[in-house]
Each structure stands twice: as C-alpha cells, then as structure tokens.
N, C-alpha and C positions, 0 to 999 in steps of 0.2 A: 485545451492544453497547449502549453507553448512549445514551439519546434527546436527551442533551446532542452528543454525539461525530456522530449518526446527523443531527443539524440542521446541524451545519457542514459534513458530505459531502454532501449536498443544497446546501447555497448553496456549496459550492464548483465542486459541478458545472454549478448553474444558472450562476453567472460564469463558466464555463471556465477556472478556476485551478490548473491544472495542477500550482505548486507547493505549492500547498494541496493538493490531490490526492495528491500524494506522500507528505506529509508527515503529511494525516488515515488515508489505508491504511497507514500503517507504523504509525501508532499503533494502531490497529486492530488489528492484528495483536498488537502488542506486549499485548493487552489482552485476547485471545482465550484461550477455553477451554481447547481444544484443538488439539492441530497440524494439523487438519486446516482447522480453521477460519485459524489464522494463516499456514497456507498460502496458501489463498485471497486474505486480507489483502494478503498480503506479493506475491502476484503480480499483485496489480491494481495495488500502489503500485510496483512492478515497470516496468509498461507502461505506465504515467503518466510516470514517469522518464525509459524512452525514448523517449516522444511527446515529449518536453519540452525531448531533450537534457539532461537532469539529473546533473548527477553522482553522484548518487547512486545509479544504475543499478548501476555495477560492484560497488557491496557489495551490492544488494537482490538481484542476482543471484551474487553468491557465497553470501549466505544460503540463496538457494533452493538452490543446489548442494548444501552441507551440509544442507540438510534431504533431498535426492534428489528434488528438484521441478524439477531442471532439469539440462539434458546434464552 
C-alpha cells in the first residue's frame, strides 16, 4: 500500500469517518497485490459499510461472495 493512501486510513480512522473508511478499503483493495491481500481490504471496507449502514454493503459483499470470502 502506498504511504499516501496508508495516511488518509489513519486520519480517517482517527475522525471516525466511516464513509471514508469504506471508501479508503475499497481502494485499497482495488490496489492490492494479491487476492489475498484484496481480500482482506475489501472485508474491512466490507464492515465499515455495515457499521455505517452504507450502501455500499451489498456489493462489497457480493464481491466477497464471488471471491468465496463470504457465505
């Protein structure tokens, strides 16, 4: 991850910006090596989502489904 990207998931966490949160793990992911890493990624921006009521939920978890990261 780049230490551009790794600075705004620290200040978005220190704010409690949940939809910055959503939106810095998806990138994240979207920027990852491997699928194991974008896993990861994509299930933190995942859980941020549904902390958040986000709508974005139902697709980060359709994604994980198609990857086999979730039921």
């Amino acid at each position: 991850m780049n230490t551009r990207l790794d600075a705004r998931m620290i200040a978005a966490h220190e704010a409690g910006d949940q939809a910055a949160l959503v939106a810095l793990y998806t990138e994240a992911a979207e920027a990852a090596g491997d699928v194991d890493a974008h896993c990861f990624f994509l299930t933190h921006a995942y859980v941020f989502a549904l902390e958040a009521g986000a709508p974005e939920a139902a697709e980060l978890h359709a994604r994980l489904k198609k990857l086999g990261r979730e039921e």
